[in-house]
N, C-alpha and C positions, 0 to 999 in steps of 0.2 A: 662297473655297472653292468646291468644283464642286458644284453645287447637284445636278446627278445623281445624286451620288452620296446625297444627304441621302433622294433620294424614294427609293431603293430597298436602304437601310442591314439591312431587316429580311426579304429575301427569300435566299433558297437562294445559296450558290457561283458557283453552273451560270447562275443566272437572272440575278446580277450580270454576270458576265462577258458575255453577253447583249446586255444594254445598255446596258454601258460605250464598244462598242465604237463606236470615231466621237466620243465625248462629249466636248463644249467645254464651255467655262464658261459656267454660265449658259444652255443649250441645254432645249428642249423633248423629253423621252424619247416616243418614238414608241410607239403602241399597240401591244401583240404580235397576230400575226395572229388575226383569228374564228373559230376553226369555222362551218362552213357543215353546213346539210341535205343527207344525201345520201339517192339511194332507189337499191335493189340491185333489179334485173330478170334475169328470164330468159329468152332468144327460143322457147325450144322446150322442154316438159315433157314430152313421149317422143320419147326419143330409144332409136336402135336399133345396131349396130355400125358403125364409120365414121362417125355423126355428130361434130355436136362441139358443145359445152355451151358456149355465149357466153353469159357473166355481162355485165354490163353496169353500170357506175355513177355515177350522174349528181348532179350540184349539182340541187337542188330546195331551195335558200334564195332568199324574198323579197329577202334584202335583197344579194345576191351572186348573180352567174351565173356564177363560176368559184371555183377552189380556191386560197387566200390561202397556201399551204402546202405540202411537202410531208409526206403521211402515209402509211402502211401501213394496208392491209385484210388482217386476218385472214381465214382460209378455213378450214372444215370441214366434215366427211361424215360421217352420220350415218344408217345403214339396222339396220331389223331383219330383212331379209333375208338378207345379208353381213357378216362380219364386219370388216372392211376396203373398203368401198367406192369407194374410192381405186383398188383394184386396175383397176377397171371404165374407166380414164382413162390416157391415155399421159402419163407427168408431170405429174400435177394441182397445182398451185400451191398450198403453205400461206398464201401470202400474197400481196400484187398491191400495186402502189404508185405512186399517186396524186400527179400530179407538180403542183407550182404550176400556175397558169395554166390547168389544163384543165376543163373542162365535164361531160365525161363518158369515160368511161374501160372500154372492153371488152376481156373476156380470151375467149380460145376453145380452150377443152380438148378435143381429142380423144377420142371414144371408141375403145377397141381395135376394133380391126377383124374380130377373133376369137378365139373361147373362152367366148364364154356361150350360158347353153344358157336361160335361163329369164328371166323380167321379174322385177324388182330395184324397191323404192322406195326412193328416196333423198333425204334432206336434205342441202340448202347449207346452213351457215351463215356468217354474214358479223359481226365486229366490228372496230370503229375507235373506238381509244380517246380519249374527248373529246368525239365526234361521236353525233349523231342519225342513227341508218341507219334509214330507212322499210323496210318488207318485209329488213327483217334474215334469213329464213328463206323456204326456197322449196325445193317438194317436186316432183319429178320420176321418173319410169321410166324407168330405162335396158332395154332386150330386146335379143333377139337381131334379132327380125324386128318391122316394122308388122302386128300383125295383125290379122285382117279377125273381126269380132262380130257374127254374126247372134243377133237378141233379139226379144222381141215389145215395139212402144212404148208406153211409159208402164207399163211392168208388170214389175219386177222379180220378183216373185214367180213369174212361169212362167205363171199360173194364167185360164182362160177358162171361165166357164162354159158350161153346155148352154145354146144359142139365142144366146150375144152373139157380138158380129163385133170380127176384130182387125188388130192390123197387124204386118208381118213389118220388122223392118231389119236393111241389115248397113251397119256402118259400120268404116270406118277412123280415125285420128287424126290423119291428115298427107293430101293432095287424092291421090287416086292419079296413081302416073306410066305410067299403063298399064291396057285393060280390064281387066274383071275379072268374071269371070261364078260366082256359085255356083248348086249343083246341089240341089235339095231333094227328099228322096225319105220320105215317110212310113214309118213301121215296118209289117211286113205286117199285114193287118186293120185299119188302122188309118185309110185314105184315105177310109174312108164316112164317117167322123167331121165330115171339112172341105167344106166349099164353098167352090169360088175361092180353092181353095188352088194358088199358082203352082209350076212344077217350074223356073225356074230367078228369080233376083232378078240383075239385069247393073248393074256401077258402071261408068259411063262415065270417061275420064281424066278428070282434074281436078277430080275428086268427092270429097266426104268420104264422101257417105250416099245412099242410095238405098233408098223404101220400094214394099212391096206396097198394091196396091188392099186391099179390106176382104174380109177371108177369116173365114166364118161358122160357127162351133162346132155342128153341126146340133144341133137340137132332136128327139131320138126320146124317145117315150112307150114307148119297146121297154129304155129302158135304166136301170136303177136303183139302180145302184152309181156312185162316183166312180172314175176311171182316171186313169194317168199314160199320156200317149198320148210318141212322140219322133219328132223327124223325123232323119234323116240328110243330113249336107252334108257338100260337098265342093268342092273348086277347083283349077283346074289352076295358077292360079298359085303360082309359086315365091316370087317378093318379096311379098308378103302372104297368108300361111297361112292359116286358120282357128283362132281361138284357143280352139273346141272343133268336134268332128264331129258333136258330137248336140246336139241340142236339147229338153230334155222339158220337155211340158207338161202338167199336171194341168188334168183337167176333172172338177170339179163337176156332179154330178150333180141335175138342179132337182127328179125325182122320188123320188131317195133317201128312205126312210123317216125319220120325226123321229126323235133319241133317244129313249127313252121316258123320260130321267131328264131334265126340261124344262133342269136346270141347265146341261147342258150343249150347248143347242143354241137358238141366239137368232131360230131361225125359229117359235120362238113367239110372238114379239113382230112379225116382218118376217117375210112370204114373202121375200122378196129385201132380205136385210138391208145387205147392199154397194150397191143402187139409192141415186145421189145425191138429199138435196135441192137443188134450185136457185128463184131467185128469179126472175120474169118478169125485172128488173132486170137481170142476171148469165146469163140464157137465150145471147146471142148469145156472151159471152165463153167459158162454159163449150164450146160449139161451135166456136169457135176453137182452144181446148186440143185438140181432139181427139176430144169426149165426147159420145155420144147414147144412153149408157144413164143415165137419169135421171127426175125425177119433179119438175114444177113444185107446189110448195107454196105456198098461203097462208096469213097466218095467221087462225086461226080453223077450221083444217081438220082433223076427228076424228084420232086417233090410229088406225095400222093397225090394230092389236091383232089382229092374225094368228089369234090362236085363242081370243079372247075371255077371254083371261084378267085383266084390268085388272079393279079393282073399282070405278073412278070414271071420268068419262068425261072423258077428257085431250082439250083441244082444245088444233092445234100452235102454238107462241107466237114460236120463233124458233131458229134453227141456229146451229152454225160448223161450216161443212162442208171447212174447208182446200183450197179449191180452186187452185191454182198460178197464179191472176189477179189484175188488179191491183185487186178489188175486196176480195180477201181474202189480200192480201201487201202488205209494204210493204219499205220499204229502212231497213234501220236499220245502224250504227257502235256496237258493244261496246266493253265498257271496256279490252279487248285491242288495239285498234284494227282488228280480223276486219269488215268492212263484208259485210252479207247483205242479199238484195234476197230472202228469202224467209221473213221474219219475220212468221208471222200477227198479222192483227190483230184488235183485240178483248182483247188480252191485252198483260201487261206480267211482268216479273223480277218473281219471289218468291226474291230475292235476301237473303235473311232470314238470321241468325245460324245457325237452326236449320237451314238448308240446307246452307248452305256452314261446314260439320263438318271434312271431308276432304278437300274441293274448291271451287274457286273457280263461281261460275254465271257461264257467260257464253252468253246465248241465239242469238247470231249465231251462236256456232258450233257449240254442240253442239245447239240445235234448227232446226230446218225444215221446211218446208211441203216435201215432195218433186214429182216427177215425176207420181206416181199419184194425189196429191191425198191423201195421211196427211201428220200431223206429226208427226215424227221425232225425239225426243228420245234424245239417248248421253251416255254417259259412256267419256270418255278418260283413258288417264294421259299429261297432258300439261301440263305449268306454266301455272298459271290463277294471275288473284290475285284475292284478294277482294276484292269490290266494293257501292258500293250497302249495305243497312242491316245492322249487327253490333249486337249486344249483346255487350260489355265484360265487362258486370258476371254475364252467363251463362256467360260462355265463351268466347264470338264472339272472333273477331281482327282487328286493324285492318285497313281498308281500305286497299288494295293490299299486302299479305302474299300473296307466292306459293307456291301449294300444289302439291303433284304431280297431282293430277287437277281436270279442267276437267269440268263437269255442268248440268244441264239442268233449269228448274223455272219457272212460269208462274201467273202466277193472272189472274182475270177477275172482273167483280163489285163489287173491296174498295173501299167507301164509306166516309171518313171521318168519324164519328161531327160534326167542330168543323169542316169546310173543304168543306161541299157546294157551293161556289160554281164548283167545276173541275167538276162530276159532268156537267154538258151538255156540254162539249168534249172531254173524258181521254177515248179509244178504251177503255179495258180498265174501265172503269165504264160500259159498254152494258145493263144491266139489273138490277133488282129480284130477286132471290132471295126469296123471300117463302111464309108457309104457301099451301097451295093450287099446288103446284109440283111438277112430276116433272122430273127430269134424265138424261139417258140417255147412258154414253159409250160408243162403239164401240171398242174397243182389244185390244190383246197386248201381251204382253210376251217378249222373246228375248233368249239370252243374258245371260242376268242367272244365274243355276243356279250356286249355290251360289260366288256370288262378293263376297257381301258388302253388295248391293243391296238397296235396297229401295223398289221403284217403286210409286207409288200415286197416285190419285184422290183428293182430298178437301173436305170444306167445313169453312167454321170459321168462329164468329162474326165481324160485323164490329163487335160492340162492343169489342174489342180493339184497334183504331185507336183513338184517342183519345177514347174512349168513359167510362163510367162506371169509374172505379177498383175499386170492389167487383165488376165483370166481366171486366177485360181481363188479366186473367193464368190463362196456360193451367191447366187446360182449363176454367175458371172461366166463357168466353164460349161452350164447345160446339165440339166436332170432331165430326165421321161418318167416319170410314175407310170411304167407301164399295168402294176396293178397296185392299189393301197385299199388295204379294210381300217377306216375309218368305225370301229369297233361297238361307238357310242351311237354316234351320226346315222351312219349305215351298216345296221349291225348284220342284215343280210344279202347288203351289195356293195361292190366297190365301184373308190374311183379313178380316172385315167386323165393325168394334170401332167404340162408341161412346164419346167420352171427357167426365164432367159434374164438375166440381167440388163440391166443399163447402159447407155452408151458411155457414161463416167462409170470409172469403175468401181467396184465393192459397195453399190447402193442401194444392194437387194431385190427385189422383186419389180421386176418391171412388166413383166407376162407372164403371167399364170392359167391360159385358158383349163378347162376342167371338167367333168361331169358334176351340174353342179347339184343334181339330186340324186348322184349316182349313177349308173351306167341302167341307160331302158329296157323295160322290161328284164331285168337280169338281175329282180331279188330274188330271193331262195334257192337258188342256184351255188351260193358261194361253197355252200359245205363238201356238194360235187366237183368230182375234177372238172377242171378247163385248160382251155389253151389256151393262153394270152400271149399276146403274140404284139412284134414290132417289127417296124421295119424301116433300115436307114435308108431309103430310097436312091435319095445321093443329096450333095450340098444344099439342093433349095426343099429339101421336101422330107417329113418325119410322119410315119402314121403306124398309130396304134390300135389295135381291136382284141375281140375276145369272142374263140371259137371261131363261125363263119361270115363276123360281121364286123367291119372296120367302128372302131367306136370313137377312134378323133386322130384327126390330121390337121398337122400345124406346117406351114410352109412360110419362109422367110418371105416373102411378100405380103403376107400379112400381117407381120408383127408392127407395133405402135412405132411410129418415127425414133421415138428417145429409146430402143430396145436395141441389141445388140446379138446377132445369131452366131450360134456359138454352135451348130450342129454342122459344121466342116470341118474337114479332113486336114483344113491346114491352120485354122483357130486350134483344133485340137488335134494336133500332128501326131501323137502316138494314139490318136482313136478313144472310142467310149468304154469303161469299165463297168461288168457286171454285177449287181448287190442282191442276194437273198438276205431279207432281218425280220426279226422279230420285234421289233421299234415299242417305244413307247410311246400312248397318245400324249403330244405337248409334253413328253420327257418328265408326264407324272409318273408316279407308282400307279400300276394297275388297280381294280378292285381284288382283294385280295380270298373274299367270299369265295371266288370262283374256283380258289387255287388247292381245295380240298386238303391242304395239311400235307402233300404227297411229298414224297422225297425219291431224288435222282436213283436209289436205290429201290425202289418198289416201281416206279415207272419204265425201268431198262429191266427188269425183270423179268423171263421167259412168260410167267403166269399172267403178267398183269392184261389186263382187258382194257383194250382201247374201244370197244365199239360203242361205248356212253360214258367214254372219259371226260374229265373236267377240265383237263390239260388242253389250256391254250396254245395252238400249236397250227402249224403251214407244214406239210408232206409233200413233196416235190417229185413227181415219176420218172419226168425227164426234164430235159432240155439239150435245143438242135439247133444248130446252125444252118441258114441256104446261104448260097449265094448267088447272085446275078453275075454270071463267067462275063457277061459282058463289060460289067464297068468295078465291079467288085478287084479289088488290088491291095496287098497287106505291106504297100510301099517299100518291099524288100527291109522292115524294121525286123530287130532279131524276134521271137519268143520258141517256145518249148514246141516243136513242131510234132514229137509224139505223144498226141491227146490218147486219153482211157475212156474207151466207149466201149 
């Protein structure tokens, strides 16, 4: 009998026929070929008419350095700018085919030569079935022209105040093939504003970028309004335009009058509330970044308190100032495989059941330390899966379950009640939250208006880690909503709610006091930064505000008889954990309208323009620790005692 034929009696038609063929009696049936790893590349991510798109696909298997086969690679284009992106390619290939023996394997697509008038983002995507394709997806510009972006660096926002000095660039995206000189002409009245402001900026060939010396926002005590000041440019060149003629910039005024409604103006807390902390430590790096408007801190150093309004005297205990260095970025790999080298540290995924409602969290890509030194949390609609801790029996979904939007959520702090033996190594276990505490975060929120969001600041017991049973089921261990944008509700104020359980336990909300039309007088404000701030006072007393004016105070003497206070230091022995999210309202999917089509690739993007972004999103400048030397104690519990500020 053929013994071949015994070992493969119970496979398919197709697959007998296979490997029959050749078979003798009694022969050994050969292995069918391996898939191998392949990784999909792209030489060039803007491209302009006449280029041409070189996909590229190469074997990246250990255990193989060529293709045991041949197979087919799928191709597709996918823009929310066009409806057909294809169009934008002379013959774009649905498919590319990958011949035995080879290593690596490039296609080169033509772009038209003519007929677009505008920049287009576009997605490749690439499948091969069987196979593992690295960077399966890869997002690129096609334009008409390279064009030429003058901006001021490190400052999306436009914005320079009275007395700091800036820098001017204009860059291109590909090395120029030709000078290139623009022309900068201030709006009229407008030139007394600058110092060492230059009338023309020249990129030399074979340049990307080219910056100005330090051009100084003058400081007059004649002026006391804020202005939007613009400059006008121009270029003679043809192959790289300018991709706008003006340039405006808003200046802040240092003499402008305070609000009189404190809530809404956090220069009661800060004359100069955007001045960084820096550490002696981080002095030389923060000056490499770029930065010499800043403020060397120690700790042990009074609180500003700008207008004397603090009732207790905060001395400063410790920062995370999101600096873009490497003493407060690190490099981290998401469970997306998205690899970010701008992932603050100090903090870890609050990758929690109750988070990922509607969306997967994944921090590599939808948060970041930026350019400016904010951390930048969005939400995309973009297939995320879930990841990291679910609860089942809530709700939650298993892990790796892919959901249509991808979101953003962080905590710092959380001590495990039964495993303190990591608290000296784990980065996002860097401190003690304890009574005798004030917390201060610098933030806005944008783009989030009536889209289903709900971005917020908060603390929560950490006896809810494996803590005492009769504590750890919400909100039995203590929440502070120290700030929530109720997105639909209040789509241009937030509110500030305290949450305590029951005196039985796990029976949910027993006191919830609240702003309950929002915090006064403090609509239109949200899109500006604030400070929202709290303060654990000590065991009978919790108060929260925003900027220069306390906006709710809950003290255990007045909670309802059947409520149970959970804002002590020996209900919650290992103290309060910090939460930055990007949350969903009621754990629906967002309005998806808002979300403009955009992908993690065009938004982390050098080019892209946040300044009338659609990206719903919370940017965070800082956040500071005080404490009260007098009653403030970190119970001699372990944690990571060298913070990155």
């Amino acid at each position: 009998m053929k013994t071949c034929i015994k070992q493969i009696w119970s496979f398919s038609a197709i697959i007998m026929a296979s490997l029959m063929v050749g078979c003798k009696d009694d022969a050994t049936v050969g292995a069918l070929p391996e898939p191998v790893d392949l990784t999909m590349t792209i030489a060039n991510s803007n491209l302009v008419m006449g280029d041409n798109l070189d996909i590229t696909f190469s074997v990246t298997d250990e255990k193989s350095e060529i293709s045991n086969e041949d197979f087919n690679i799928e191709l597709s284009l996918q823009s929310s700018d066009i409806e057909k992106p294809a169009v934008l390619f002379e013959n774009f290939p649905s498919n590319v085919t990958f011949s035995k023996g080879e290593k690596t394997k490039t296609v080169s697509v033509p772009v038209i030569k003519e007929g677009i008038s505008s920049q287009h983002f576009v997605t490749l995507s690439a499948f091969v079935r069987s196979y593992k394709l690295n960077n399966p997806s890869q997002t690129f510009t096609v334009s008409d022209y390279h064009y030429m972006t003058v901006a001021i660096k490190n400052n999306s926002d436009n914005t320079v105040k009275e007395g700091r000095t800036f820098v001017l660039t204009a860059s291109l995206d590909v090395p120029a093939e030709e000078d290139i000189e623009i022309n900068i002409i201030p709006n009229d009245g407008d030139a007394s504003y600058y110092q060492g402001l230059p009338l023309t900026l020249s990129l030399p060939k074979g340049q990307k970028t080219v910056e100005s010396t330090d051009i100084t926002m003058v400081n007059s005590t004649e002026t006391t309004e804020d202005k939007t000041l613009a400059l006008n440019l121009s270029t003679d060149s043809e192959t790289y335009p300018l991709k706008s003629n003006v340039l405006k910039i808003s200046r802040p005024d240092l003499h402008s009058n305070l609000d009189p409604k404190p809530v809404r103006d956090e220069r009661y807390l800060y004359d100069e509330p955007d001045k960084m902390f820096v550490s002696t430590n981080n002095e030389k790096a923060v000056k490499g970044w770029g930065q010499d408007y800043y403020q060397i801190i120690e700790v042990g150093a009074p609180h500003p308190n700008a207008r004397g309004l603090l009732t207790k005297k905060w001395t400063f205990y410790s920062a995370y100032e999101f600096h873009p260095i490497s003493a407060c970025v690190k490099k981290m790999t998401g469970p997306m495989g998205y690899t970010s080298d701008r992932y603050p540290r100090c903090f870890a995924d609050q990758n929690t059941g109750a988070i990922q409602t509607a969306g997967g969290c994944d921090n590599t890509r939808y948060g970041w330390v930026t350019d400016e030194g904010y951390l930048r949390m969005i939400t995309l609609k973009e297939t995320t899966k879930i990841n990291g801790e679910t609860d089942l029996k809530g709700g939650g979904k298993p892990i790796g379950t892919p959901m249509d939007f991808g979101t953003s959520a962080f905590y710092a702090c959380k001590h495990k009640a039964d495993n303190n033996g990591i608290s000296s190594t784990y980065e996002a276990q860097n401190l003690r939250i304890y009574p005798g505490m004030r917390i201060e975060t610098r933030a806005r929120v944008r783009g989030c208006e009536n889209t289903g969001m709900l971005p917020g600041i908060w603390l929560q017991g950490n006896e809810q880690v494996n803590g005492d049973p009769d504590w750890n089921v919400w909100p039995d261990f203590g929440e502070i909503d120290v700030m929530e944008n109720n997105s639909t509700k209040f789509p241009k104020n937030v509110e500030v709610t305290f949450h305590i359980g029951y005196k039985t336990p796990g029976q949910g909300d027993a006191h919830n006091p609240t702003t309950p039309n929002g915090v006064p007088d403090f609509d239109g404000k949200l899109e500006d930064f604030n400070i929202y701030w709290v303060e654990w006072v000590d065991n009978n007393t919790v108060i929260c505000g925003i900027n220069g004016a306390e906006t709710h105070r809950l003290e255990r003497g007045s909670i309802p008889p059947d409520a149970r206070w959970p804002f002590d230091d020996e209900v919650n022995d290992q103290g309060l954990y910090y939460i930055l999210s990007m949350m969903f309202l009621g754990g629906n999917p967002p309005s998806a309208n808002k979300f403009a089509g955009l992908t993690t690739d065009q938004v982390r993007a050098k080019n892209y323009d946040w300044s009338n972004s659609p990206v719903p999103r919370m940017e965070i400048d800082w956040i500071r620790f005080y404490i009260d030397e007098d009653t403030y104690s970190d119970h001699n519990k372990p944690y990571k005692k060298s913070i990155f500020y």
